[in-house]
C-alpha positions in Angstrom: -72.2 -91.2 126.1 -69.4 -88.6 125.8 -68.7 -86.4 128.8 -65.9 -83.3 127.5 -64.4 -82.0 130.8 -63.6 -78.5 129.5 -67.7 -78.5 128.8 -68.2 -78.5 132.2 -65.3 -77.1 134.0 -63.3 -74.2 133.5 -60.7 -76.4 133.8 -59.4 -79.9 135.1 -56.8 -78.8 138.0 -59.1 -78.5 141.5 -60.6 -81.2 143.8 -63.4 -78.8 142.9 -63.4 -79.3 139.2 -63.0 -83.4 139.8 -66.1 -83.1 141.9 -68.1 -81.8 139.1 -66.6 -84.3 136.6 -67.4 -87.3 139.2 -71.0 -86.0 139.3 -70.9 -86.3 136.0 -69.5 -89.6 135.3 -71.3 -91.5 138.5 -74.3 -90.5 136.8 -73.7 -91.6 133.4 -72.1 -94.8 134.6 -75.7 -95.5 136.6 -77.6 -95.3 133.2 -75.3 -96.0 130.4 -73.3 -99.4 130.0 -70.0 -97.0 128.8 -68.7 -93.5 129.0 -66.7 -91.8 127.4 -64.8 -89.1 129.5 -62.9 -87.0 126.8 -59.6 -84.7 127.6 -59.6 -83.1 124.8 -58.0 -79.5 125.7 -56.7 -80.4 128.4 -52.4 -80.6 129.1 -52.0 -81.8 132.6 -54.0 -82.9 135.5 -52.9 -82.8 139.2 -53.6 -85.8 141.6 -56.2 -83.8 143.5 -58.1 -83.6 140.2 -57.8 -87.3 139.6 -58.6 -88.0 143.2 -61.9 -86.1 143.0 -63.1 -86.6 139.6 -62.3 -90.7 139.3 -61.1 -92.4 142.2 -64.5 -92.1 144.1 -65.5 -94.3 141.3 -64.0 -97.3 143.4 -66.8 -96.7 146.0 -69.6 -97.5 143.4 -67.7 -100.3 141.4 -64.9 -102.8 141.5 -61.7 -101.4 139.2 -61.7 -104.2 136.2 -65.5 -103.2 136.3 -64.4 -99.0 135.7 -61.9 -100.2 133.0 -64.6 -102.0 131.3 -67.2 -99.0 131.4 -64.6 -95.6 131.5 -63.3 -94.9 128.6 -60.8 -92.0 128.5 -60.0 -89.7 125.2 -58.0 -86.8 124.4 -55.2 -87.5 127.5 -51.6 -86.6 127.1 -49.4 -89.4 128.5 -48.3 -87.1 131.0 -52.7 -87.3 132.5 -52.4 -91.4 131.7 -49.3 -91.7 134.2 -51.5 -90.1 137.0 -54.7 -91.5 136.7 -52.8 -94.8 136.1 -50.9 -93.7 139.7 -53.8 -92.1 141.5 -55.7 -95.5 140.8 -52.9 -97.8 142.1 -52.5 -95.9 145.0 -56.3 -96.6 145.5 -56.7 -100.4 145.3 -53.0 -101.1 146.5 -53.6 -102.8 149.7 -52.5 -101.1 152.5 -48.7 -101.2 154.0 -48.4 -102.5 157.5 -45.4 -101.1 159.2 -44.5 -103.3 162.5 
């Protein structure tokens, strides 16, 4: 299955927008064994976007498990470096500070 952001959203830049493409994706992910989430259109992509739209993901399914079923199209390298970011932050463990 194939999800194309800009189908759905006016654009990728709000928590808002990432809300509507989680809904999406969570869904898909529940009945198909891979999705497809294509870019295509789309520049640049703020962490609040990513935040909304992917990293809730982590909630449903363990990461290696999302690699293996989320495929992403269509993203400019600058988009890879912050889902790649927004992820890590997510399932870094956390930093005690004594």
């Amino acid at each position: 299955m194939v999800i194309v952001a800009l189908d759905h959203v006016p654009h990728c830049y709000t928590h808002e927008d990432g809300a509507v493409i989680y809904g999406l994706v969570a869904s898909a992910l529940t009945r198909e064994p891979r999705v497809t989430l294509s870019l295509a259109g789309v520049t640049d992509v703020p962490s609040s976007f990513v935040n909304a739209a992917l990293v809730p993901l982590l909630d449903r399914y363990e990461f290696d498990e999302i690699k293996q079923r989320l495929v992403i199209t269509d993203a400019t390298r600058i988009i890879a470096d912050v889902v790649r970011r927004c992820f890590g932050a997510a399932t870094r463990p956390p930093r005690v500070v004594a």
